[in-house]
DRENDREN-987127 format. One line per field, with one value per residue: residue in three letters; z, y, x of N, C-alpha, C, O in turn; residue number from 0. Coordinates in pm, 1 decimal. Atoms other than C-alpha are relative to their C-alpha. Layout:
N
resn: (Ala  ...) .
n_zz: (Z  ...) .
n_yy: (Y  ...) .
n_xx: (X  ...) .
ca_zz: (Z  ...) .
ca_yy: (Y  ...) .
ca_xx: (X  ...) .
c_zz: (Z  ...) .
c_yy: (Y  ...) .
c_xx: (X  ...) .
o_zz: (Z  ...) .
o_yy: (Y  ...) .
o_xx: (X  ...) .
resi: (NUM  ...) .
***
This chain:
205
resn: (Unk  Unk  Unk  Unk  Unk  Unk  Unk  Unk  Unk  Unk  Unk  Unk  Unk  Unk  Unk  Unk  Unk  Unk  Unk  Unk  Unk  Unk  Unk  Unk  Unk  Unk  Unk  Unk  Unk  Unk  Unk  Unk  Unk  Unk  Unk  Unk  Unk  Unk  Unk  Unk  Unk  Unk  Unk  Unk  Unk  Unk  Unk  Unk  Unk  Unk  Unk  Unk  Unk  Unk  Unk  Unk  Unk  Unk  Unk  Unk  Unk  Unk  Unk  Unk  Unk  Unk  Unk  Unk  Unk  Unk  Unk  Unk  Unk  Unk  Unk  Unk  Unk  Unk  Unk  Unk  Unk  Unk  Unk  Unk  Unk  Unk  Unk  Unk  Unk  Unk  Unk  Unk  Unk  Unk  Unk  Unk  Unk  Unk  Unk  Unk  Unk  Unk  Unk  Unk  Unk  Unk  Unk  Unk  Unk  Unk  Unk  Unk  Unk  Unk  Unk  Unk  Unk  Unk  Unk  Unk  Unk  Unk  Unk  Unk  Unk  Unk  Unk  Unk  Unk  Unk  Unk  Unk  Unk  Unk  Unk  Unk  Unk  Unk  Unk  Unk  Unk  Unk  Unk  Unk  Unk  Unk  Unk  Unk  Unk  Unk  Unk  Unk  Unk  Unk  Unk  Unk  Unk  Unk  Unk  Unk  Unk  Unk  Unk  Unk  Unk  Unk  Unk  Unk  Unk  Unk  Unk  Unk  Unk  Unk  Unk  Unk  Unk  Unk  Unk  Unk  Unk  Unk  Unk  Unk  Unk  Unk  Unk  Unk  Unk  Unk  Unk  Unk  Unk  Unk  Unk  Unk  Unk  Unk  Unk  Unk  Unk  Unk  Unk  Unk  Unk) .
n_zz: (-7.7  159.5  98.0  66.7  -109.6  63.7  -55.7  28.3  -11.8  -143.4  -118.3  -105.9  -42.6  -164.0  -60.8  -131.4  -109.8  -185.3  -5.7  -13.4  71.9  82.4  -52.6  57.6  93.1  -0.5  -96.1  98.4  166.1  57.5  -12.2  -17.8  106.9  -31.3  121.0  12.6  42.9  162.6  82.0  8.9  79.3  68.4  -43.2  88.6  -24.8  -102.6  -41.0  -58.1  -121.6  20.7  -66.8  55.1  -3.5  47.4  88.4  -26.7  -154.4  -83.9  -34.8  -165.9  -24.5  90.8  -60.9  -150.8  -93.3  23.0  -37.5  116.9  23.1  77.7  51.7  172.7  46.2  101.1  59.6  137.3  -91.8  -26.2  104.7  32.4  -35.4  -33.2  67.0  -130.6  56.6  -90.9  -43.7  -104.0  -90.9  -71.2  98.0  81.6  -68.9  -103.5  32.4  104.2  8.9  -91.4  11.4  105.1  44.1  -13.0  -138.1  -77.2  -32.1  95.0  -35.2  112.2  -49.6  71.5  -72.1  35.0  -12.6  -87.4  2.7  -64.9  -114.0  -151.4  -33.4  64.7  -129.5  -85.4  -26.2  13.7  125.3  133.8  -154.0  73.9  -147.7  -102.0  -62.4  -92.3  -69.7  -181.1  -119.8  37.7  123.1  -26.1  -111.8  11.1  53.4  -31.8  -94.7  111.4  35.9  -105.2  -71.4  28.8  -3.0  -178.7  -23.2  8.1  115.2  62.0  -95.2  -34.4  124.9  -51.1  -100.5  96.8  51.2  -69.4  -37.7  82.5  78.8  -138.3  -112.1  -153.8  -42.4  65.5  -75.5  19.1  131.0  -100.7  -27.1  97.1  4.6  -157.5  27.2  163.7  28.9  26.2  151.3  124.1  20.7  51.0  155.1  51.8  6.4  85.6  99.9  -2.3  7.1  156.2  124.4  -4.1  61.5  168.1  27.0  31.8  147.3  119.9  -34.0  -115.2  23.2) .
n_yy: (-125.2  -72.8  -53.8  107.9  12.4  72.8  -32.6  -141.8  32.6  -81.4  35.5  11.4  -118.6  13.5  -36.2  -29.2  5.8  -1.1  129.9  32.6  19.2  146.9  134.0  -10.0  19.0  149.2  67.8  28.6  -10.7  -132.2  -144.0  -72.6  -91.6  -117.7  -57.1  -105.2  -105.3  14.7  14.1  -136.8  -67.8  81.2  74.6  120.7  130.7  -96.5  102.6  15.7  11.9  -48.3  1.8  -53.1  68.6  -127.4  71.6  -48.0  75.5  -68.6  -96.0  -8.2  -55.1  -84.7  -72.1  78.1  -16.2  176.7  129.2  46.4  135.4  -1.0  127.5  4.9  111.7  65.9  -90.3  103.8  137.6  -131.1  -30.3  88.1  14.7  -91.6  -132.2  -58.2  -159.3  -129.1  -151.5  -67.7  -33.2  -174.7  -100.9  -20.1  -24.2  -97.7  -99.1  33.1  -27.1  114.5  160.0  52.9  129.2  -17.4  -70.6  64.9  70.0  89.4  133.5  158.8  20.9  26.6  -16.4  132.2  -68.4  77.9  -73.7  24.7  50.3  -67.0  31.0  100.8  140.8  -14.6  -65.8  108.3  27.5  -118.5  -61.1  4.5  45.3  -135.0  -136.7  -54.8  -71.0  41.5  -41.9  -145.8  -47.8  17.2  -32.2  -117.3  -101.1  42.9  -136.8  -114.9  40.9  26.9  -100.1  -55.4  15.8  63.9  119.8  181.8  67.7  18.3  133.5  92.4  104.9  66.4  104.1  130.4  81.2  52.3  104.3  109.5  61.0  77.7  -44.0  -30.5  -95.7  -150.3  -96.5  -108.3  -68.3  -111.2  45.3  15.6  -115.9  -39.3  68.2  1.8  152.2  78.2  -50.1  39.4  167.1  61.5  -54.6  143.5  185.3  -3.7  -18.5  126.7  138.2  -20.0  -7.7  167.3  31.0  -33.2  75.9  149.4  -41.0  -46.9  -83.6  -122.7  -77.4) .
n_xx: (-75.4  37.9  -91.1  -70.5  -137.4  -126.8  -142.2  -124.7  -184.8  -20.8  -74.7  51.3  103.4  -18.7  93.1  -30.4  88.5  -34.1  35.4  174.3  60.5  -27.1  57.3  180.2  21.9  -34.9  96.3  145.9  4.2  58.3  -40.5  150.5  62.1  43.3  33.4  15.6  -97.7  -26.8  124.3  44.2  -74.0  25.0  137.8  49.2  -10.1  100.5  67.7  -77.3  -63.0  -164.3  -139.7  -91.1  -162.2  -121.0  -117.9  -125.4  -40.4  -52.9  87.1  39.4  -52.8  10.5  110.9  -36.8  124.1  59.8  -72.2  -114.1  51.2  115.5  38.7  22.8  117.2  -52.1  106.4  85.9  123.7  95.6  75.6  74.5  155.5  15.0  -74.4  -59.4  -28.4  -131.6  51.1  -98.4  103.8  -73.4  -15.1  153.6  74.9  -81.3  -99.4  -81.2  -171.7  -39.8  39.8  -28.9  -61.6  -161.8  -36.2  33.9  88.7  69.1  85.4  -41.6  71.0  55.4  100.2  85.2  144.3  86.7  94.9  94.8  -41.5  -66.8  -104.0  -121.9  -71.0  -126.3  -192.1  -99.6  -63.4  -23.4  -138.9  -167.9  -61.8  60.2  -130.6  -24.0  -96.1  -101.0  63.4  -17.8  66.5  120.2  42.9  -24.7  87.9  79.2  55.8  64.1  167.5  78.9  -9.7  105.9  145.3  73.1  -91.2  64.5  42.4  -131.4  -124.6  120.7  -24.4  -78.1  49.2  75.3  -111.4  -65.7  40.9  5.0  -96.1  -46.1  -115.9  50.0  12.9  30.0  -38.1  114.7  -47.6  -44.7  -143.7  -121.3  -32.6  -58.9  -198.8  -65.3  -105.9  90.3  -2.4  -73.8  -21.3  119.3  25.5  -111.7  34.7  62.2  -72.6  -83.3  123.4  10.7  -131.9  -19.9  141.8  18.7  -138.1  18.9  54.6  -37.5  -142.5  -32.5  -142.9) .
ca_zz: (8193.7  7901.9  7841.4  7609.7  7880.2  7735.8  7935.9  8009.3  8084.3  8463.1  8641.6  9003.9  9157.0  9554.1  9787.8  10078.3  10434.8  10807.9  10890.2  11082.8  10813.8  10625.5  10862.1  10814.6  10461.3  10490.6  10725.7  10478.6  10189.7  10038.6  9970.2  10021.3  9709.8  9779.5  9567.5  9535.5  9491.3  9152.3  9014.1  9081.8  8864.0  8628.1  8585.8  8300.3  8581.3  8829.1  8886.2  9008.3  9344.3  9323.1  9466.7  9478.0  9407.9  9273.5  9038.4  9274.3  9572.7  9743.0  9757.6  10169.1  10169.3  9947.5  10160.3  10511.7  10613.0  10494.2  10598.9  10374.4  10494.0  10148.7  9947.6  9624.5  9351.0  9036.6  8796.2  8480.9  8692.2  8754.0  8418.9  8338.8  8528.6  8609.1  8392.9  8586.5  8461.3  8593.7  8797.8  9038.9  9328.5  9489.8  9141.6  9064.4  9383.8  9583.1  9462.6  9108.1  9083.6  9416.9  9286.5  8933.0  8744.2  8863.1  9165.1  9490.9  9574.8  9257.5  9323.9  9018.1  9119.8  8900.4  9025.9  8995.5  8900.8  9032.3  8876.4  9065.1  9298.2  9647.3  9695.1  9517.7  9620.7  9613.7  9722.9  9751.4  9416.2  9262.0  9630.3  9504.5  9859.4  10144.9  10256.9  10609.1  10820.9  11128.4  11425.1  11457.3  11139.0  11256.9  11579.1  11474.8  11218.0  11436.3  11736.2  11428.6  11317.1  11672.9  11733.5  11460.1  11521.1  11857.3  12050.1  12190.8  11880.3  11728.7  12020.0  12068.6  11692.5  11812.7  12100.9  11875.7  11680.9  11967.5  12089.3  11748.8  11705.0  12084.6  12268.6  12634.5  12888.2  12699.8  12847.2  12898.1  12678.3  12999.1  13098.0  12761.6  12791.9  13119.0  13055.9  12764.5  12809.9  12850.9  12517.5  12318.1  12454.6  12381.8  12006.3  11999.2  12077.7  11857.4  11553.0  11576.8  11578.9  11266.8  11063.9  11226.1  11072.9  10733.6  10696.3  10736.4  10400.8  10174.8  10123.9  10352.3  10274.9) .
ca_yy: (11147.1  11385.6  11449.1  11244.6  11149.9  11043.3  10951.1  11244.7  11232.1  11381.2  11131.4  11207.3  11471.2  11532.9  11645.5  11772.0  11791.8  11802.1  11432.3  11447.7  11446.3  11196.8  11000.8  11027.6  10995.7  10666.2  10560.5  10641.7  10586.2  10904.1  11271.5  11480.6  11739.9  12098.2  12330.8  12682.4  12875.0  12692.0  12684.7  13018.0  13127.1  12820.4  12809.2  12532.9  12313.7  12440.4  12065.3  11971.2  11903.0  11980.6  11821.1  12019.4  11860.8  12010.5  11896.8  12073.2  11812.9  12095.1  12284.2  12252.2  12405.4  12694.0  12775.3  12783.3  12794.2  12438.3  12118.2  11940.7  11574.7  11511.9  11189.0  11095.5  10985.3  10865.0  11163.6  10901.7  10633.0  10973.1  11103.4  10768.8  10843.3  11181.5  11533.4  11707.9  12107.2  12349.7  12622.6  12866.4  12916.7  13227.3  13390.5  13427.8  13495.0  13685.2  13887.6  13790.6  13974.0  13762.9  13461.0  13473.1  13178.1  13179.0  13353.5  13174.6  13119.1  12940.4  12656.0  12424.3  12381.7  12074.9  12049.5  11702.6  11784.9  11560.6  11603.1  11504.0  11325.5  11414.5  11217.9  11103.9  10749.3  10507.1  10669.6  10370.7  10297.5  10592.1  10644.2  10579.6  10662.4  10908.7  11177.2  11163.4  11461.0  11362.5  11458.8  11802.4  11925.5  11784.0  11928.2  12239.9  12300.0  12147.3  12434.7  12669.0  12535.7  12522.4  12863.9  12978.8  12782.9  12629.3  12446.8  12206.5  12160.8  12043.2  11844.2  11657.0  11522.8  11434.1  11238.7  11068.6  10944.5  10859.9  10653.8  10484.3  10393.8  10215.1  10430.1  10421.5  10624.9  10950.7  11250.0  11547.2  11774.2  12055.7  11832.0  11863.7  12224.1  12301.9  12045.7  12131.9  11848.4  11622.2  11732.7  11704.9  11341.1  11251.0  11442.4  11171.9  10852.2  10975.3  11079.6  10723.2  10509.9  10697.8  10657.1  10249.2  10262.0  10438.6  10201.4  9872.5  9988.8  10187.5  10306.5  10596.3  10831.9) .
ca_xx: (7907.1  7890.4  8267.0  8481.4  8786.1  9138.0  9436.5  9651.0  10042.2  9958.4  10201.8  10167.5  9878.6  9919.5  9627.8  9769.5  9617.1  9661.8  9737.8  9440.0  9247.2  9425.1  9351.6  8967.3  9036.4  9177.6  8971.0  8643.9  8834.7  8705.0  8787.3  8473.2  8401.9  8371.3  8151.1  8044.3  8377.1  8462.4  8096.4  8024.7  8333.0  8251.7  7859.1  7854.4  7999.9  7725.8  7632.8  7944.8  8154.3  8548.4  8877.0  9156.1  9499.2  9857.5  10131.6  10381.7  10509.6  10650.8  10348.1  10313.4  10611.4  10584.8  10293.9  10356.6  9952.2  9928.1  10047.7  10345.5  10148.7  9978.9  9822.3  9982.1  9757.0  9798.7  9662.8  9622.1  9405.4  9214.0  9153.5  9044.6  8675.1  8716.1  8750.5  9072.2  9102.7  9414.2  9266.7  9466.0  9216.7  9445.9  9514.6  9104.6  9008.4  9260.7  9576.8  9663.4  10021.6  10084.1  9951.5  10090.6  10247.3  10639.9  10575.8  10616.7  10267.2  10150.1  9981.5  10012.0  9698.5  9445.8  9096.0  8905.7  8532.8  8266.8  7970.7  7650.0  7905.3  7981.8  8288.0  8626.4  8637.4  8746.2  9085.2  9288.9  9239.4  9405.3  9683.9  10065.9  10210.0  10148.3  10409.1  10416.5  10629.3  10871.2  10701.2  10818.4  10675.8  10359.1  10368.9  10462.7  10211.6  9931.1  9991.4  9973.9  9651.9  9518.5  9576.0  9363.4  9069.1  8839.1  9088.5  8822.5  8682.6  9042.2  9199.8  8801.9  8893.6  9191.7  9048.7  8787.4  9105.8  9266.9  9004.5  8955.4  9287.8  9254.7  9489.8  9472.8  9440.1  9328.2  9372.5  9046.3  9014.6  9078.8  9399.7  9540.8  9460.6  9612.5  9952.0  10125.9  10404.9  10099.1  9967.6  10236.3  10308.7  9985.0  9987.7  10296.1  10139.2  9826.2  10081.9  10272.8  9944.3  9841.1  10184.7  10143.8  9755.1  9862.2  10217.6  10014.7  9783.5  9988.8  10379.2  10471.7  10792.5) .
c_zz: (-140.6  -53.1  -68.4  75.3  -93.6  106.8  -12.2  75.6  135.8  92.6  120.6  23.8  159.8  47.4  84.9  122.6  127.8  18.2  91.8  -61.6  -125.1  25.8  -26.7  -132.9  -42.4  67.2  -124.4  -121.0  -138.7  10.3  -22.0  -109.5  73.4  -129.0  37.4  -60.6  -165.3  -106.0  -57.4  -124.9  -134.4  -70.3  -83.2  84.6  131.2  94.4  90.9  152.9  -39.0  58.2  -53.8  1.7  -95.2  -74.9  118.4  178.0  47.2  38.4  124.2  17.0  -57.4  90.8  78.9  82.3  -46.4  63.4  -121.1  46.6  -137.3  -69.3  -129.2  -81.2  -74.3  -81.8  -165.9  15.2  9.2  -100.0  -124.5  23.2  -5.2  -128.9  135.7  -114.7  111.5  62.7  143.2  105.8  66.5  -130.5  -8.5  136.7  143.1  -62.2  -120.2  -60.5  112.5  -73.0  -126.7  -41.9  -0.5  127.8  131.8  99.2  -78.7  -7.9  -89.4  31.8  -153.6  97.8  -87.7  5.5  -15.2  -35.3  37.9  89.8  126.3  28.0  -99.7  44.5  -154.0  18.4  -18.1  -132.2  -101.0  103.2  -91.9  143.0  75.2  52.4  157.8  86.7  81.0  70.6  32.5  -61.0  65.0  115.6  8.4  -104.3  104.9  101.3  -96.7  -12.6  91.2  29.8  -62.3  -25.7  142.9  39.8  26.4  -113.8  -90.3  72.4  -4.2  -165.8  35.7  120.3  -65.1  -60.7  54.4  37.4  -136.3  -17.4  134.5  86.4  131.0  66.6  -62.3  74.7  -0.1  -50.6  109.6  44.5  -147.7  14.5  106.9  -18.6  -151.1  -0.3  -18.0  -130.6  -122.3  -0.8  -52.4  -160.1  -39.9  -1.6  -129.8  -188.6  -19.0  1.3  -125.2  -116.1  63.4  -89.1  -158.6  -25.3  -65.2  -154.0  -100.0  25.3  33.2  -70.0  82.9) .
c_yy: (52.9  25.0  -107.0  -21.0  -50.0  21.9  86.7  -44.1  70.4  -32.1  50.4  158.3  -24.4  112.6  13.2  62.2  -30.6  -210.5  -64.0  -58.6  -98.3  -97.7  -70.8  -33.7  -126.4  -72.2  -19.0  -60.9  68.3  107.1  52.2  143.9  143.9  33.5  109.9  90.8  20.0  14.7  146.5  110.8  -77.3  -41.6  -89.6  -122.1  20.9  -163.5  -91.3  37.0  -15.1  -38.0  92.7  -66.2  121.8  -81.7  21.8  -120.0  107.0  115.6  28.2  67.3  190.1  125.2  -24.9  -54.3  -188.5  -121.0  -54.0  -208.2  -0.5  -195.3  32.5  -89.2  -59.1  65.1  -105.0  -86.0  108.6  43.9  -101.8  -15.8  158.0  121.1  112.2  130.0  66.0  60.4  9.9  76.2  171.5  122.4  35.6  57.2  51.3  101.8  -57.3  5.1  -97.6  -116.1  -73.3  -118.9  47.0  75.6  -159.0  -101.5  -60.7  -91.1  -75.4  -73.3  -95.3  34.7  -104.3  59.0  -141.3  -38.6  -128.5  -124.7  70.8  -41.2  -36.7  -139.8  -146.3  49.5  -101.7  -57.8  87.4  30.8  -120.1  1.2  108.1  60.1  20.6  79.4  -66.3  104.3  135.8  67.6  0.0  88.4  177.8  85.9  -50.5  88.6  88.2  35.6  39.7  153.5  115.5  -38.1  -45.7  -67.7  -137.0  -59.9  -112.1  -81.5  -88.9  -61.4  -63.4  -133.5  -115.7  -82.4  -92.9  -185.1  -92.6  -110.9  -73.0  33.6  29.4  98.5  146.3  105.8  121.4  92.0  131.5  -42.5  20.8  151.0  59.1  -57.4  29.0  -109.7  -77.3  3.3  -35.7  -145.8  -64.1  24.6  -154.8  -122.3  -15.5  -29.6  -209.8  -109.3  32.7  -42.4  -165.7  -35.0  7.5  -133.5  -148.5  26.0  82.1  46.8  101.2  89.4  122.8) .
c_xx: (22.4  183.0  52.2  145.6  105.5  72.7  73.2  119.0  -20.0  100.0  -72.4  -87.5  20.6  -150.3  62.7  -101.0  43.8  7.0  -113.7  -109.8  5.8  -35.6  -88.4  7.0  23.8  -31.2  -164.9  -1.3  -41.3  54.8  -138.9  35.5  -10.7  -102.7  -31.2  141.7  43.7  -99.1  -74.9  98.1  23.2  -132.0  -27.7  82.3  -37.0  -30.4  118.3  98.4  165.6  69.7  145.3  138.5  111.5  150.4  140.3  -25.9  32.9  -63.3  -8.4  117.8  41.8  -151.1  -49.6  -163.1  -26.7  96.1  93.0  -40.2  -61.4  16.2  68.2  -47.4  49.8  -119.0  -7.3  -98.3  -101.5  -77.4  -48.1  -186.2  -39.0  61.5  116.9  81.5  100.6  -126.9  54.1  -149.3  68.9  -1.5  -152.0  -44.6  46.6  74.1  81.2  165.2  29.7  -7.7  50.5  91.9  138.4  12.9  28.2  -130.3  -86.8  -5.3  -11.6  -110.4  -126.1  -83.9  -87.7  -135.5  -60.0  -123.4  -66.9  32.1  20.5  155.7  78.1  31.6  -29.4  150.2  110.5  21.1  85.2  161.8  133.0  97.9  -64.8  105.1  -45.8  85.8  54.5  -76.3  -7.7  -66.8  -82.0  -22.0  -14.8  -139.7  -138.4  14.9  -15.5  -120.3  -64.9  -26.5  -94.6  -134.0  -19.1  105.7  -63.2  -60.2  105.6  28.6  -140.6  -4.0  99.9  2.5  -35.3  99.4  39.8  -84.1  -51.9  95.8  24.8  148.3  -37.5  10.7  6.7  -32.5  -160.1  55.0  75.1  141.8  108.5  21.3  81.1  177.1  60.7  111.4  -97.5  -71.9  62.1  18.6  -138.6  -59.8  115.3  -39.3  -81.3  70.1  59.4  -98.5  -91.4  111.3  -32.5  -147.1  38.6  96.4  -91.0  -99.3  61.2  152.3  -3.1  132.1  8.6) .
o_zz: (-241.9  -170.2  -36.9  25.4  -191.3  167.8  -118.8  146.0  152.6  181.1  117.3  -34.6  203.4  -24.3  119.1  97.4  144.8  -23.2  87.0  -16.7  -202.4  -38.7  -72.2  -155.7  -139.7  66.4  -162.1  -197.3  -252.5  107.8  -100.5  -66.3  188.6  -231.3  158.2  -165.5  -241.1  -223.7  -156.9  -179.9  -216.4  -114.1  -65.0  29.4  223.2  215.5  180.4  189.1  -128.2  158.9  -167.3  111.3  -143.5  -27.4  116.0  269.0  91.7  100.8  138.0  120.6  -7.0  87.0  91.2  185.0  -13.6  97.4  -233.6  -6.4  -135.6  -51.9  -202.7  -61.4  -46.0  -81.6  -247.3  -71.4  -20.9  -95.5  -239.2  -41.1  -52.8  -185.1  242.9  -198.5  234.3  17.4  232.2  73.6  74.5  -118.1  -57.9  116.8  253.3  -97.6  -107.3  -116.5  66.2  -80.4  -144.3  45.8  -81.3  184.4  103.8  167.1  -33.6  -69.0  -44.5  43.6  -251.0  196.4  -203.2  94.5  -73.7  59.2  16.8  131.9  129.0  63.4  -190.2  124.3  -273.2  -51.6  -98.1  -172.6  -223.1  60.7  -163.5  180.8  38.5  118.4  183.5  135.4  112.7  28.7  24.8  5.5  129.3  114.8  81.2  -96.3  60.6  116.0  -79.6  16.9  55.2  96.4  -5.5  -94.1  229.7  -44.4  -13.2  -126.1  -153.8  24.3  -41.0  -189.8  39.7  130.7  -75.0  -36.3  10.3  28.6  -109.0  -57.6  154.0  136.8  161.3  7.9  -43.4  157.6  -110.7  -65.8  73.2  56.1  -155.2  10.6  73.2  -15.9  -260.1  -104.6  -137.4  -192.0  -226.4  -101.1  -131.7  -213.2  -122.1  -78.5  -218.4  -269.4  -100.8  -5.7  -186.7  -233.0  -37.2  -151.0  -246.5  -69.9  -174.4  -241.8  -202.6  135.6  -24.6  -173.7  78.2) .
o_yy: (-15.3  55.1  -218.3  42.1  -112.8  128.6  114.1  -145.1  151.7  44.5  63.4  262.2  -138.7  202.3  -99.7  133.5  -116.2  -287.9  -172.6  -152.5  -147.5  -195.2  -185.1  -106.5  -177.4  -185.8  -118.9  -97.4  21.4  118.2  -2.8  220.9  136.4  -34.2  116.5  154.6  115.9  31.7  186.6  213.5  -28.2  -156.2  -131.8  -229.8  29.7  -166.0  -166.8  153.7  -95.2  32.7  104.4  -86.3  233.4  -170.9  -52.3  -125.2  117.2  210.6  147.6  130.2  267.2  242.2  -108.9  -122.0  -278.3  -109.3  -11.6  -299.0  85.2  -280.6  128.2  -210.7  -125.6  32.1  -82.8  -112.0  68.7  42.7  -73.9  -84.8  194.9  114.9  161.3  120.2  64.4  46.4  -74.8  166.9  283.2  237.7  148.0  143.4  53.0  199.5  -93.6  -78.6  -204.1  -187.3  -195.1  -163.3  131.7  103.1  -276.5  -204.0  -92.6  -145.6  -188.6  -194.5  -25.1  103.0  -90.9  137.6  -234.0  -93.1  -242.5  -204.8  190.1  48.9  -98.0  -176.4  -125.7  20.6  -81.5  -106.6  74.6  81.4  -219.9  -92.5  178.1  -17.3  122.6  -0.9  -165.1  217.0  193.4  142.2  104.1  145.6  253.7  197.5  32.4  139.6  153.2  137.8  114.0  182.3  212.7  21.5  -44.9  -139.3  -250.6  -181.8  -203.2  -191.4  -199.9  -145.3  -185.0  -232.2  -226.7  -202.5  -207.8  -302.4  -201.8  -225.9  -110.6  -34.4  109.9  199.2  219.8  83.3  117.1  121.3  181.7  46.4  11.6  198.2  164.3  2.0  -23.5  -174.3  -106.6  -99.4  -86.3  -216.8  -158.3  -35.6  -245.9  -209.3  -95.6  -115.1  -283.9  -227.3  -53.9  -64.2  -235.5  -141.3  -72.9  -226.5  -204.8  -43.9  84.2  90.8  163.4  32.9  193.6) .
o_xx: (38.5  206.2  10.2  238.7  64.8  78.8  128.5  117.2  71.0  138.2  -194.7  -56.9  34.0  -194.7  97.8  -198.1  130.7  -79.3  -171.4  -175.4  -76.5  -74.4  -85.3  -89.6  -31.6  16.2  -226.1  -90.7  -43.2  129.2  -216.2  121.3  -53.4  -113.0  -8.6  133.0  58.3  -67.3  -135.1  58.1  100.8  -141.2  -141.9  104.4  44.4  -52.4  80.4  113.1  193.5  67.3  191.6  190.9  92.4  220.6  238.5  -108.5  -81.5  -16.1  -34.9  96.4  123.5  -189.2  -138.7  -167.4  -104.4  213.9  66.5  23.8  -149.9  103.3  44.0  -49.9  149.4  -237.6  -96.9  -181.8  -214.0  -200.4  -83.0  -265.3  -146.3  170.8  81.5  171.1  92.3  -240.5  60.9  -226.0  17.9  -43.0  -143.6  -130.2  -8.4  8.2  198.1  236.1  70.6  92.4  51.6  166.0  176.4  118.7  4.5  -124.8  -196.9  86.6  -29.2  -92.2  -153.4  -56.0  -128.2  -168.2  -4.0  -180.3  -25.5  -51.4  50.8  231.8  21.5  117.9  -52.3  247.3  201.9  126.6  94.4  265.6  123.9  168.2  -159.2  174.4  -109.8  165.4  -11.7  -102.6  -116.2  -138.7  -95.5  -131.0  -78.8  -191.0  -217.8  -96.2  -118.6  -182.3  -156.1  -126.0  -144.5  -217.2  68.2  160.0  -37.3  -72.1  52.4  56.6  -102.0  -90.8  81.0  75.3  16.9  87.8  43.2  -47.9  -101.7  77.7  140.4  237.6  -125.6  50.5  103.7  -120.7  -214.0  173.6  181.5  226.2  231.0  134.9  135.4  284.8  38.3  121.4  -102.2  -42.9  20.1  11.2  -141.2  -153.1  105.7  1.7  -51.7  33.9  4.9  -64.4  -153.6  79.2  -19.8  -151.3  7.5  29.3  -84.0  -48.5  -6.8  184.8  -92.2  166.9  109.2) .
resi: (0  1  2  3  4  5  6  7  8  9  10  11  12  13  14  15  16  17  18  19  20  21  22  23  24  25  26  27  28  29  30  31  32  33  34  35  36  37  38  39  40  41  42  43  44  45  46  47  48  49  50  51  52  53  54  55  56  57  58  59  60  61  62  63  64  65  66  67  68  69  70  71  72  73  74  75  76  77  78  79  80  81  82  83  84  85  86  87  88  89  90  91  92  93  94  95  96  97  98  99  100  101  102  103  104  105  106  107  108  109  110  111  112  113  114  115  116  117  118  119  120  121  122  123  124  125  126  127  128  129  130  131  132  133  134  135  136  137  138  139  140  141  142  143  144  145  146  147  148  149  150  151  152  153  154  155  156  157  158  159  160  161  162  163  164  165  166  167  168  169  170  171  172  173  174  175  176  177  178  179  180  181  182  183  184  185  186  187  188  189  190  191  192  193  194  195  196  197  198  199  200  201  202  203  204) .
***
């Protein structure tokens, strides 16, 4: 790797994410790289794949479209392998007066670069704890979510989960759609066999 890395004073970096997807992430032990958005407005780091993380814990709340589940890392263990540059993804590439530094939706946003990786991993070596919501939260942003994308696409991850994490009797995807009490109890068993999966591998809060 071509840069010259030094320990930086980052303390903690958070990735936040649907605990869905935490799941998966702690299941692969990986965070999967994006690229195009940053490269294209970056092209000397054209070769590179991007995680986005955020100094601000209270980012999920600051900005209701996201989840307030997130991973925290450990941004010095980080810029031990990895080069990790600021950049405000909303200010550059939406509504700058909105997005400016001190407003409400400023994202405190680093961005792990990758180059001619695909993934951040392993994860566990760099994870500090995991912020899981009370049930509620979850449930609340997860009909959110649902409502602006496929539903079967969304609850049939949810299944797959389900049936990883050996929960019985699982419900069709047309029964979840049809019962909404059935649904939610079954978002509950799912939720509570993830927070028993994450607990036994890493501190929770």
């Amino acid at each position: 790797m071509k840069y010259l890395l030094e320990r930086k004073n980052y303390g903690e970096l958070y990735h936040f994410s649907s605990l869905i997807n935490i799941y998966g992430i702690i299941k692969t032990n990986m965070i999967e790289g994006g690229e195009g958005w940053f490269s294209n407005k970056n092209p000397k780091y054209k070769d590179h794949n991007v995680v986005s993380l955020t100094r601000a814990k209270s980012f999920g709340k600051l900005r209701e479209e996201f989840s307030t589940s997130y991973i925290a890392l450990n941004g010095e263990k980080l810029t031990d392998k990895y080069k990790v540059v600021p950049h405000d993804f909303f200010h550059f590439y939406h509504n700058p007066k909105k997005h400016n530094k001190g407003s409400k939706n400023f994202e405190f946003e680093e961005t792990v670069l990758l180059k001619n990786e695909q993934y951040l991993k392993p994860i566990d070596k760099y994870i500090e704890y995991i912020h899981i919501p009370e049930f509620k939260e979850f449930y609340n942003h997860y009909v959110e979510y649902v409502e602006q994308v496929d539903f079967e696409t969304q609850i049939g991850r949810v299944i797959e989960i389900a049936s990883d994490l050996n929960i019985k009797d699982i419900p069709s995807i047309s029964q979840l759609d049809k019962h909404q009490d059935l649904h939610k109890t079954f978002l509950f068993n799912v939720y509570n066999e993830i927070k028993v999966y994450i607990d036994q591998r890493f501190e929770t809060n």
